[in-house]
N, C-alpha and C positions, 0 to 999 in steps of 0.2 A: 115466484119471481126468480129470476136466473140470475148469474153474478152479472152477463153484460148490461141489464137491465138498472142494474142497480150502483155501476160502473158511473153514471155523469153524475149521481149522488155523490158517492165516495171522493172522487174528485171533484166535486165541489165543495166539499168539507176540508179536503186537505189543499187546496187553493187559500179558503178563507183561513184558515188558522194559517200559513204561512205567512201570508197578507198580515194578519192580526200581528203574530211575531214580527215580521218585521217593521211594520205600521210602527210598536210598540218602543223595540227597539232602538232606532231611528229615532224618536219621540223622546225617549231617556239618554240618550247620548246628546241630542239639543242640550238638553236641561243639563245637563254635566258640564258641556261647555262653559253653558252661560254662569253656571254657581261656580265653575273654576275661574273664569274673566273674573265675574264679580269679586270672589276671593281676593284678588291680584292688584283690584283697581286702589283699593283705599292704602298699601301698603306704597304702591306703586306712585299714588300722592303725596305720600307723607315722605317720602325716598327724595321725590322730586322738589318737593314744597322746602323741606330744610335743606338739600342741599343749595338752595337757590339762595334761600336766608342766607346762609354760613359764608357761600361765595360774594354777596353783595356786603356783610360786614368786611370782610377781607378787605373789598376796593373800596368802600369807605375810609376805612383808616390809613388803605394807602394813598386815599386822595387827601385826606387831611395831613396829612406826613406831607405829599405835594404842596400842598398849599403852605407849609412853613417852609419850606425846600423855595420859597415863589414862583411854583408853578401858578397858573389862572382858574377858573373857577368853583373856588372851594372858598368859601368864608369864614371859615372855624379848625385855622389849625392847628396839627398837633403836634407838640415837640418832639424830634424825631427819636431822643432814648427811649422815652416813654412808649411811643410810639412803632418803637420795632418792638420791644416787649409786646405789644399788643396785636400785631401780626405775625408774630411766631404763634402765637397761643391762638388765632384764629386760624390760621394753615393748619396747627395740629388740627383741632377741632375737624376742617375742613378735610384732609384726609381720612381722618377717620370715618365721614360722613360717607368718601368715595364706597368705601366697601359697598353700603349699601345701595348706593347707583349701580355699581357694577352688578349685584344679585339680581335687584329688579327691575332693571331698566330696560328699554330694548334698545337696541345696536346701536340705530340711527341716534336716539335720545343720548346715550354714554358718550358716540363720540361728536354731541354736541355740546355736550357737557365738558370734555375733554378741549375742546377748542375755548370755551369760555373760560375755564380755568385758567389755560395757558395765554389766554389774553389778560386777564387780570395778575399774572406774574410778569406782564409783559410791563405793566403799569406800576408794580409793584418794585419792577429795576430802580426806576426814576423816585420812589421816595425811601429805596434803600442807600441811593446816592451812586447807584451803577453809571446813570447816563443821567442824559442834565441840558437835554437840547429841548426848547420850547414846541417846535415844531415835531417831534417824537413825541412828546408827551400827550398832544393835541394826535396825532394817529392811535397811540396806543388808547388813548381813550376811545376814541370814532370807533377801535374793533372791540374795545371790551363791549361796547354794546350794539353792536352789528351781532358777536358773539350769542350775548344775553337774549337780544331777538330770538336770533337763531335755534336756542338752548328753549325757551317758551312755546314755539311753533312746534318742535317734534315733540316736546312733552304734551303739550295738549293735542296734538294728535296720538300719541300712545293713549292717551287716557281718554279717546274719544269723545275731545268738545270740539264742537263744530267751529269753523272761522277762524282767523289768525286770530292772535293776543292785540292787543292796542298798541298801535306802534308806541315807543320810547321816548318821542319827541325830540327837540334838539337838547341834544348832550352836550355838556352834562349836567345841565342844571336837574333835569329830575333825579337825578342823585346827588348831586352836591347839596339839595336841602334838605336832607332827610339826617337824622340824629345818628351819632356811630355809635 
């Protein structure tokens, strides 16, 4: 047999094995992804899951602080000395928690997180005793949880669950009942 005879051989062999390498290749860079996503996901909940905790104690006690302040609905509240002692120590907590938003979070998710934060300092003026208009205190709550929505929709879209979150209902009783 002469080489050109044996030439659609040869290149068919070095066809298949390139095919094969890259077939292969291709195949294991999937899989890398997907074990690096996966990696990413549970940390990336646990990041989101407390900081959500940390930030809704924060606007609990600053609704109960409201509610001694007579702000409206809160039914359990709390005396404001006591009561800033108890939102300095949650703001700490709650910045410290930011770090780890900020690592594993992505963009959209931080800077919805960063809106609901600054909504809930926005509520947290009115039972520091900064402002004291009824009608502000009813906005500043309507955005903490406009916010919070907001803060739930791109996390569960970073973490890939299908559908929005359940809406909030009318606020704020679904938080004003809940234990601080």
């Amino acid at each position: 047999m002469t080489f050109m005879d044996q030439l659609p051989t040869l290149a068919g062999v070095i066809v298949g094995a390139v095919g094969s390498y890259a077939a292969s290749s291709l195949t294991e860079r999937a899989r890398w992804r997907r074990a690096h996503a996966e990696r990413w996901d549970q940390p990336r909940f646990q990041a989101y899951a407390s900081y959500a905790n940390l930030l809704k104690a924060q606007l609990r006690i600053s609704l109960r602080i409201g509610a001694a302040r007579g702000f409206d609905h809160v039914v359990d509240p709390l005396d404001p000395d006591e009561g800033l002692q108890r939102l300095a120590e949650a703001e700490s907590r709650r910045a410290a928690e930011w770090e780890s938003m900020l690592l594993v979070g992505d963009a959209s998710t931080v800077a919805a997180a960063r809106t609901w934060h600054e909504a809930v300092w926005a509520v947290e003026s009115y039972a520091r005793g900064l402002k004291d208009d009824p009608a502000g205190w009813e906005g500043a709550l309507r955005r903490a949880s406009q916010a919070r929505d907001a803060f739930y929709r791109h996390a569960r879209r970073d973490l890939g669950i299908e559908g929005p979150p359940p809406p909030s209902g009318n606020w704020p009783r679904s938080w004003a009942d809940e234990p601080a």
